[in-house]
N, C-alpha and C positions, 0 to 999 in steps of 0.2 A: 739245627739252630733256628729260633725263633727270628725273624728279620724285627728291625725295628717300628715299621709303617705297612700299609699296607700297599699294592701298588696298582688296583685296579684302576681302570678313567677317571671314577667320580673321586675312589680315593686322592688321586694328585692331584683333580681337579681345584678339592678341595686346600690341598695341604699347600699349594703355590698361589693359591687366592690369597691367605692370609695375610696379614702383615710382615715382615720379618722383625721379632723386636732385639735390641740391645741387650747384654746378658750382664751381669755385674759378679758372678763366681768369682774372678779374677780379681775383682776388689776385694769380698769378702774373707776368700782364702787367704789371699797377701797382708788382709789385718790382723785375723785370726790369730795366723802361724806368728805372726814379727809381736804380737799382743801378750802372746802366751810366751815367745821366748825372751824380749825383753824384760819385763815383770819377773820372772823367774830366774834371768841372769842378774836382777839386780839383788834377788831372796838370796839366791847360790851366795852370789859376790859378799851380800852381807853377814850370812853365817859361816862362811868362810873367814872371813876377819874375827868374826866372834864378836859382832854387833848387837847389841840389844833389839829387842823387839818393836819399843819406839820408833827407833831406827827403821826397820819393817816396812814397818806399814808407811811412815812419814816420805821414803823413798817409794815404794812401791803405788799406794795412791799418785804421789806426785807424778811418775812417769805413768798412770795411768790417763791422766787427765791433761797431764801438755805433752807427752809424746803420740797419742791419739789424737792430739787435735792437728799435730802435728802433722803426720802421717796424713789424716782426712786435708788439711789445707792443699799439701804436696799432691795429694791424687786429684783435690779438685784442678789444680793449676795444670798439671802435666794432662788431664783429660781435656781442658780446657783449651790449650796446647793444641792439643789433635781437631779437634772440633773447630779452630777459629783455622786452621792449617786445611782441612776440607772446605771451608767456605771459600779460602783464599784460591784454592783450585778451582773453584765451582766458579768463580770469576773470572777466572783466567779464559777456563773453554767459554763460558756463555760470552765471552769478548772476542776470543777468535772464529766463533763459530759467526758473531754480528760481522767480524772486518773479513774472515777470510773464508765464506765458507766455504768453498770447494777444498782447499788445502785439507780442512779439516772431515771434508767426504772421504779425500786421498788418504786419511790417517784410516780413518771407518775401513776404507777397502783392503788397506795391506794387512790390517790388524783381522779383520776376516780372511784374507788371502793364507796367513801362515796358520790359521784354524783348518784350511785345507777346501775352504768356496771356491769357486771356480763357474767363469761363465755367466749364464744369467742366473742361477741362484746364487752369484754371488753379488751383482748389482741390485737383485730382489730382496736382497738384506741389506744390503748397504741402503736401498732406498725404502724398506720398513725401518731402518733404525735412525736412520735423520729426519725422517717426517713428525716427529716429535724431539722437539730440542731436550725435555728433560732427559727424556730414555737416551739421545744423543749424548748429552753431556754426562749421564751415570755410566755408560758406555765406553765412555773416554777415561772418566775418572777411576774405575777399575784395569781398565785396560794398559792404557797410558802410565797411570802413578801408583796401580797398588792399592787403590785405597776403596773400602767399603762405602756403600750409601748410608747405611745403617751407622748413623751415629749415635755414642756412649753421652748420656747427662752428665756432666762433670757433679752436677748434687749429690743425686742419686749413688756415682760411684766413691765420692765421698761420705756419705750416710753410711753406704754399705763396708767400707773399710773401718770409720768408726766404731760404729755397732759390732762389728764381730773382734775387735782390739780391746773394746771394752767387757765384752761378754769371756773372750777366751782367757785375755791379761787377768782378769779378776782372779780364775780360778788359782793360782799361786798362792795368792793370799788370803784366801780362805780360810785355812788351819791356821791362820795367826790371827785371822779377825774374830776367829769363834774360840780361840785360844784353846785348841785342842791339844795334848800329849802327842810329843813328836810331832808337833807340828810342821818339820820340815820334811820328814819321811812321809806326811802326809802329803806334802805340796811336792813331795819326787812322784807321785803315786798319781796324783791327780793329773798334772802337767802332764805325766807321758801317756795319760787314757785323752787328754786334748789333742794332744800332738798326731795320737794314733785314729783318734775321731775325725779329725782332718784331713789325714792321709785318706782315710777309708772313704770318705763320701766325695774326694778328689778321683777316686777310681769310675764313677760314675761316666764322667767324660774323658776317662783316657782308655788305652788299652792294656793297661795292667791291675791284675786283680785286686781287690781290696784288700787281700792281709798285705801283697808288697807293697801296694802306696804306703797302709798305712805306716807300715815297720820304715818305710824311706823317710816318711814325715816325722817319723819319732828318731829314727838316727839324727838327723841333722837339726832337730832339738836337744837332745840329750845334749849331744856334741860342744854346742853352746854354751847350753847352761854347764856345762864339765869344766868348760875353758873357763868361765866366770868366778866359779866357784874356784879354778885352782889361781887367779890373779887374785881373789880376795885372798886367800888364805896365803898367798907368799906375801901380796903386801903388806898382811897385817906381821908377817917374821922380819919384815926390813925395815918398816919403819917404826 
């Protein structure tokens, strides 16, 4: 099997110089996926009632353009969320490291100590990694709470949830914006090559191959739009 990097000196040399930067998949999949089944559970829900094609588009634009904005507000706020929730820590240490620092050396040692240092390589790390308060305080702040240095642009991961709600959502309605025959066999056909697109290039970073992501991603689309389409179609025999 092919490794992913390569690992001679210069190689890491180089690949640990780098920056580490922030990734936004997580946004984009999460708009993708909720873009294409939303839109699509609203096409189901209305052919299921046996709604006109007005109706269509009038619903389906609409949830394309306020539940995407929607969506992009909620991920800027909740990344936004985490980002002002990292600074609040980054304040905390750089305040006890000014009032108490040795306590906070004694955090540095034991948290090296259950890494398994011992002796003077382990006060020779304790005392390379406090002679710089940043590297002290990123040190803490993983260590301690969990939490990456590497912070997510709450923009950015709103852009990117946008754009792909708007790119994926559309496709549903396609066959009814170009007024194709069978338009809605068309929008079953389109939708599950989305669904199953997303699954597939989600395999990229996981450890299951690209037909099962993909076929996971289209089950639990399908699934949706099935549910939707069967509320439309009884609601439209009850009331």
């Amino acid at each position: 099997m092919q490794l992913e990097h390569e690992h001679t000196t210069e190689a890491i040399a180089e690949r640990l110089s780098g920056d580490v930067k922030p990734g936004y998949l997580r946004d984009f999949v999460y708009g993708g996926i909720d873009g294409a089944i939303t839109t699509f559970a609203i096409v189901s829900g209305v052919v299921g009632a046996d709604l006109s094609l007005r109706v269509i588009l009038i619903l389906g634009v609409a949830n394309l353009l306020a539940d995407g904005l929607s969506m992009a507000a909620g991920n800027y706020s909740a990344t936004k969320s985490e980002v002002d929730d990292y600074r609040r820590l980054q304040a905390i240490e750089r305040h006890h490291i000014a009032k108490v620092p040795e306590g906070e050396r004694e955090e540095v040692r034991q948290i090296l100590q259950s890494k398994g240092l011992e002796g003077a390589a382990l006060e020779e790390a304790v005392g390379a990694i406090t002679a710089d308060e940043e590297r002290w305080i990123n040190t803490m702040l993983v260590e301690e709470y969990g939490v990456l240095p590497v912070q997510r642009s709450p923009m950015r991961a709103a852009q990117a949830t946008f754009l792909a709600f708007l790119l994926c959502g559309v496709v549903p309605l396609l066959p009814f914006l170009l007024a194709l025959p069978h338009a809605f066999i068309w929008s079953i056909v389109l939708t599950a090559m989305v669904f199953f697109a997303i699954g597939s290039s989600k395999s990229r970073w996981s450890l299951m191959s690209w037909w099962a992501s993909g076929c996971e991603t289209l089950c639990i689309g399908l699934a949706a739009a099935a549910i939707a389409y069967g509320i439309g179609y009884g609601l439209d025999r009850l009331i």
